[in-house]
TILO-993922 format. One record per residue (C-alpha): residue number from 0; y, z, x. Coordinates in pm, whole numbers, m for minus. Layout:
! TILO-993922
{site NUM, {Y, Z, X}}
...
This chain:
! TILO-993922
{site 0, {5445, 697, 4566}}
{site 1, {5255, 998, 4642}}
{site 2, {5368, 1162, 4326}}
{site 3, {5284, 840, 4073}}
{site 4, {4938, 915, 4264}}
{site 5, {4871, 1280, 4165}}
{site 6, {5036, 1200, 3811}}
{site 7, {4748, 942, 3765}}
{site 8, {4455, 1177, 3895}}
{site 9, {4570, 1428, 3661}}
{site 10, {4557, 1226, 3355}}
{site 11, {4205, 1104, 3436}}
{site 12, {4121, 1451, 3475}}
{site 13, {4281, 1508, 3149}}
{site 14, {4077, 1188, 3001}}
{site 15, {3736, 1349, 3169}}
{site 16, {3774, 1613, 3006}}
{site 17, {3808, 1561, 2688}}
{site 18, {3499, 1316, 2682}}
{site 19, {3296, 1596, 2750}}
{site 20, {3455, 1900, 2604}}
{site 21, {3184, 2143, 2354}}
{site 22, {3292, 2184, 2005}}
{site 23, {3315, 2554, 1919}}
{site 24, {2967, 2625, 1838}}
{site 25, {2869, 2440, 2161}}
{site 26, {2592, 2221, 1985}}
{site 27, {2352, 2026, 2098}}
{site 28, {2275, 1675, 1956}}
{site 29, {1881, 1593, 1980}}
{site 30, {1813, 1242, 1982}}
{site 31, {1529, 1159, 1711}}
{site 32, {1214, 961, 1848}}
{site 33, {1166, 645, 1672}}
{site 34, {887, 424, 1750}}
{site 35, {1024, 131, 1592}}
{site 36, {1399, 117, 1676}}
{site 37, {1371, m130, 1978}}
{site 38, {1473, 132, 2243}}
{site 39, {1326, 369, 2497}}
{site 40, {1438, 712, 2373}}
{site 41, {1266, 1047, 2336}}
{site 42, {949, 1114, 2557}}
{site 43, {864, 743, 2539}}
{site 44, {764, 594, 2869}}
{site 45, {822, 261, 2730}}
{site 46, {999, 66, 2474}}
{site 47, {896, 222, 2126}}
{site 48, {511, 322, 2309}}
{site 49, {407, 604, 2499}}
{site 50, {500, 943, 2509}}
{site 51, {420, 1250, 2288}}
{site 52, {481, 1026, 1987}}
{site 53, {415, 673, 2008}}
{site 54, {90, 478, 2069}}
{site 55, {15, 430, 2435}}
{site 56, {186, 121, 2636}}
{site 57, {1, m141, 2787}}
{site 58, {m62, m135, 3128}}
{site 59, {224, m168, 3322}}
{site 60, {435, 90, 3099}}
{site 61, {660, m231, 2974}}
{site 62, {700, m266, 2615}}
{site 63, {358, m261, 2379}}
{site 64, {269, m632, 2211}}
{site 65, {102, m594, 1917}}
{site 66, {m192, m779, 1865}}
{site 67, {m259, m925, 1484}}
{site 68, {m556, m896, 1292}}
{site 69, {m833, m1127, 1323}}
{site 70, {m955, m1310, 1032}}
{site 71, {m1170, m1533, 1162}}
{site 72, {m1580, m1528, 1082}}
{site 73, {m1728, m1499, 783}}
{site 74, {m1756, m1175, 592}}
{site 75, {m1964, m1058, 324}}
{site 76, {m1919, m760, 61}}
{site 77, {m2006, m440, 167}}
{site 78, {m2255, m226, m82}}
{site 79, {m2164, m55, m400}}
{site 80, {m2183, 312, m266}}
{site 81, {m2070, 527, m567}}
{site 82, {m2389, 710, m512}}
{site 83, {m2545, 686, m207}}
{site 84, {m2859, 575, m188}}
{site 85, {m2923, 455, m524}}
{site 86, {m2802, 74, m409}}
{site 87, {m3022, 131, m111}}
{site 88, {m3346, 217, m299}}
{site 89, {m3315, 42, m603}}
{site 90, {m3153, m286, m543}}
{site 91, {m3408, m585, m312}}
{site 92, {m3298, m859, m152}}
{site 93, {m3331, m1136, m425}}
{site 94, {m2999, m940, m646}}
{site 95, {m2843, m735, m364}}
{site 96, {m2544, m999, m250}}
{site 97, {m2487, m1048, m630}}
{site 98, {m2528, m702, m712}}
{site 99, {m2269, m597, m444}}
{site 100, {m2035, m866, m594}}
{site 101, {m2062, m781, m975}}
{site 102, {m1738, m629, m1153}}
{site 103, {m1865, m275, m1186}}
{site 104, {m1839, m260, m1587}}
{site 105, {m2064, m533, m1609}}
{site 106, {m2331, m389, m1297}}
{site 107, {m2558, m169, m1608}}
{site 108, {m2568, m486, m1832}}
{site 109, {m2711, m768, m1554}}
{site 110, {m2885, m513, m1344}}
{site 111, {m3041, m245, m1534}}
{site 112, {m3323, m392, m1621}}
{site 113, {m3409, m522, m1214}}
{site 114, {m3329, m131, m1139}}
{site 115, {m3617, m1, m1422}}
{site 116, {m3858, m277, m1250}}
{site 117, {m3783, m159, m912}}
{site 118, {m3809, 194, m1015}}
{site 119, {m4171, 157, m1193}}
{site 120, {m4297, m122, m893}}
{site 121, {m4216, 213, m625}}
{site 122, {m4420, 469, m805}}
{site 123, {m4664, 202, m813}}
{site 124, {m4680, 132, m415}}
{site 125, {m4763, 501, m397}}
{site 126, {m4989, 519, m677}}
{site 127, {m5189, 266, m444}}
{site 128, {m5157, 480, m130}}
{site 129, {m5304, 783, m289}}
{site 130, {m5578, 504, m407}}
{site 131, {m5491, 599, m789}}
{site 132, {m5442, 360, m1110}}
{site 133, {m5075, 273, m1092}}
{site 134, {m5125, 279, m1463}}
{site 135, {m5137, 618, m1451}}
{site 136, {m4859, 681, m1204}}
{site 137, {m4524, 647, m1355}}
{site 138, {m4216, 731, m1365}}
{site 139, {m4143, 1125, m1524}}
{site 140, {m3828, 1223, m1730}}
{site 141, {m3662, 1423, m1495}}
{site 142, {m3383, 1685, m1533}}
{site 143, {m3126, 1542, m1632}}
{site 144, {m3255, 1570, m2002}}
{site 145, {m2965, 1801, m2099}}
{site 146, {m2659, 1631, m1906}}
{site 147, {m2705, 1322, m2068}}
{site 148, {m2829, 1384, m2387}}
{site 149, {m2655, 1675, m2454}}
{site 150, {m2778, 2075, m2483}}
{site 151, {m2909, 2060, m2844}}
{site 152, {m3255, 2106, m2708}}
{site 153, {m3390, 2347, m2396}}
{site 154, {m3553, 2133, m2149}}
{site 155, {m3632, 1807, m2024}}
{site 156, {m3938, 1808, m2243}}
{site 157, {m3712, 1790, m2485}}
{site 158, {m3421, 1576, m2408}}
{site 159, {m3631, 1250, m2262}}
{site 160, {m3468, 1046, m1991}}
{site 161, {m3656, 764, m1999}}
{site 162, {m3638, 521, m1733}}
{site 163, {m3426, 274, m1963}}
{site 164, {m3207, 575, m1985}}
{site 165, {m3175, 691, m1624}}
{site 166, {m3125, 265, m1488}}
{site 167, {m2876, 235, m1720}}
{site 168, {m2672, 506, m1579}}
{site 169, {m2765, 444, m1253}}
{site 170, {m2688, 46, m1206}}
{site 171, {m2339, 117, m1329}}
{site 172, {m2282, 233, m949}}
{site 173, {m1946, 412, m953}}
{site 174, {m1888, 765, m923}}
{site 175, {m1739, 923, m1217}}
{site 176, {m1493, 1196, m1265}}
{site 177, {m1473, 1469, m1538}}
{site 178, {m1176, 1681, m1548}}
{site 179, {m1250, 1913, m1769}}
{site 180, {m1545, 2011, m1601}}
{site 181, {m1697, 2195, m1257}}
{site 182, {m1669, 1935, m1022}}
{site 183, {m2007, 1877, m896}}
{site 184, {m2243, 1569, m799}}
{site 185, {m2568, 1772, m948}}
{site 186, {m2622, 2159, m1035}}
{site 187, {m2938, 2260, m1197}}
{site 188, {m2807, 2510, m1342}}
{site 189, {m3109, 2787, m1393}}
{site 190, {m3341, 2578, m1262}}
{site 191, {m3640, 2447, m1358}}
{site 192, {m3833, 2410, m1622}}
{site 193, {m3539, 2490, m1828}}
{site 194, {m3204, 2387, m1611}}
{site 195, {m2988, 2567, m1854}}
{site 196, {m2636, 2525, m1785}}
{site 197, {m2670, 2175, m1562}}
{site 198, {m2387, 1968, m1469}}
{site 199, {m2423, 1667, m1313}}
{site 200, {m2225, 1347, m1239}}
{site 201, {m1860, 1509, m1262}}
{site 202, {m1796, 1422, m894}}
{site 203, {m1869, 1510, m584}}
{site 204, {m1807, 1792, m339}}
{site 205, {m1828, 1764, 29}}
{site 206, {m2155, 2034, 5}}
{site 207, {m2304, 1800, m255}}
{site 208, {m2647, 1685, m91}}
{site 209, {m2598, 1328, m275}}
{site 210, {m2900, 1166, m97}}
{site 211, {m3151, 1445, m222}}
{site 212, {m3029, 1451, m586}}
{site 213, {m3083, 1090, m609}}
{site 214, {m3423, 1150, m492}}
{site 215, {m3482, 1394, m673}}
{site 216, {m3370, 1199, m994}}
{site 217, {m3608, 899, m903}}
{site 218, {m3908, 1074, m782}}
{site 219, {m3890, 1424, m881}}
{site 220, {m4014, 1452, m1239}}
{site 221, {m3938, 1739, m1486}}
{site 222, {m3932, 2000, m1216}}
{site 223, {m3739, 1821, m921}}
{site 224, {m4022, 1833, m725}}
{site 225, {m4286, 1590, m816}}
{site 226, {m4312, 1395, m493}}
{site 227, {m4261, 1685, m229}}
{site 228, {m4553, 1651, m2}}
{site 229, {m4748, 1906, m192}}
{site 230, {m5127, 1883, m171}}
{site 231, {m5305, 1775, m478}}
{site 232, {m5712, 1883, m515}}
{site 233, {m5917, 1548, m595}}
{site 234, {m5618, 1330, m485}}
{site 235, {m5498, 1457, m157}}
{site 236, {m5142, 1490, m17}}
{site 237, {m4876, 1350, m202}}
{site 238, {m4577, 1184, 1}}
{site 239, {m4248, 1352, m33}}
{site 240, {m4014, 1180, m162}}
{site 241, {m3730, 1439, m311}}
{site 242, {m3539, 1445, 23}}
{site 243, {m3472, 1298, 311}}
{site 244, {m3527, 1591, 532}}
{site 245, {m3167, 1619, 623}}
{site 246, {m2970, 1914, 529}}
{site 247, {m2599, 1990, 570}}
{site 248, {m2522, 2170, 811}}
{site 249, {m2171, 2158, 818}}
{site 250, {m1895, 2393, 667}}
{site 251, {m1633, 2123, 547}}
{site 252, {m1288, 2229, 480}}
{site 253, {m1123, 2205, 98}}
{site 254, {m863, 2014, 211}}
{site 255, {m821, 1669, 316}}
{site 256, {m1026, 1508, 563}}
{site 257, {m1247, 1774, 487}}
{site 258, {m1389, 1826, 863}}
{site 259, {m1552, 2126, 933}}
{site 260, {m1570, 2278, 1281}}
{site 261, {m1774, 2141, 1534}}
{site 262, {m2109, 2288, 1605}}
């Protein structure tokens, strides 16, 4: 009896052994985190949720419940933002919802013409706070003469952008792409009164102040820098209106999200 005993230990031993016997190069198999396989595994503290690699569990540390989207309420379309601002100043409440809602090839055709009278009633409301003839307050080609109409001539004297002209490419609100050029939301090139070289409407950069250049575009006039707070002998100061006073600060990254460091 005593020797059918020790025959039986030894082949458990035997069987132990083998179940956790190395193979020659003594490896170690990692088991692979998943937070979506149905079981606690890794550094999870619950099933597929918390640890270094899953989203937190509720409280309790059981198993996470996901909680579906809400549909409910009414929602409305957000604004055309292809370049900022331009919705914001240009469009009024009487054509915004619509505005926001149009198929973007079809935006310059219904809304140019509200953008041009929008445009002209602005310089107006200023023309009136400087208590001059909004007659005589109007719009200015500004300097984008050359980009749009092509470099044939030096100068926005030259190469008119006429309000018709600038609406129209404004109210199409999307933000266009040219490959074969610098991307770039506005450079002036040599600057003014000339702007040799400009390139505008290619893109956008993180740098790109987008806000100033469509100031600039709407108020600024031949030289960029019509409306700039400047004082003006017999008419007093005029109100600037070529930025909004906010200047980037930041040094964004080239590379996707584009976050610079704090400051």
């Amino acid at each position: 009896m005593k020797i059918h005993t020790i025959k039986y230990m030894f082949l458990s031993l035997c069987a132990a052994t083998m179940f956790v016997a190395c193979d020659d190069d003594d490896a170690l198999e990692m088991v692979e985190t998943s937070c979506t396989d149905g079981i606690m595994n890794g550094t999870e503290t619950g099933v597929d949720c918390g640890g270094t690699s899953c989203a937190p569990c509720e409280e309790g540390g059981g198993e996470m419940m996901v909680t579906p989207p809400d549909f409910s309420g009414t929602y409305a379309q957000v604004d055309f933002m292809g370049r900022p601002g331009i919705n914001t100043v240009l469009s009024i409440p009487d054509f915004k919802d619509p505005y926001n809602q149009a198929v973007p090839s079809t935006i310059a055709e219904f809304y140019q013409k509200d953008f041009e009278n929008r445009l002209e009633g602005l310089h107006d409301v200023y023309a009136e706070l400087l208590g001059l003839d909004p007659e005589d307050v109007n719009y200015q080609p500004n300097i984008l003469g050359d980009i749009l109409n092509g470099p044939d001539k030096d100068g926005f004297t030259d190469n008119i952008v006429s309000a018709e002209v600038l609406t129209t490419v404004l109210a199409n609100d999307v933000l266009e792409v040219a490959p074969d050029l610098p991307t770039t939301y506005f450079n002036g090139g040599s600057g003014a009164p000339n702007f040799e070289g400009a390139i505008g409407f290619t893109g956008r950069t993180p740098q790109d102040d987008v806000i100033d250049v469509s100031l600039i575009l709407l108020f600024g006039g031949g030289d960029g820098a019509r409306f700039n707070g400047q004082e003006v002998e017999g008419v007093g100061t005029f109100p600037r209106l070529v930025s909004d006073g906010v200047a980037i600060t930041a040094n964004p990254t080239d590379t996707f999200p584009y976050l610079g460091s704090p400051e």
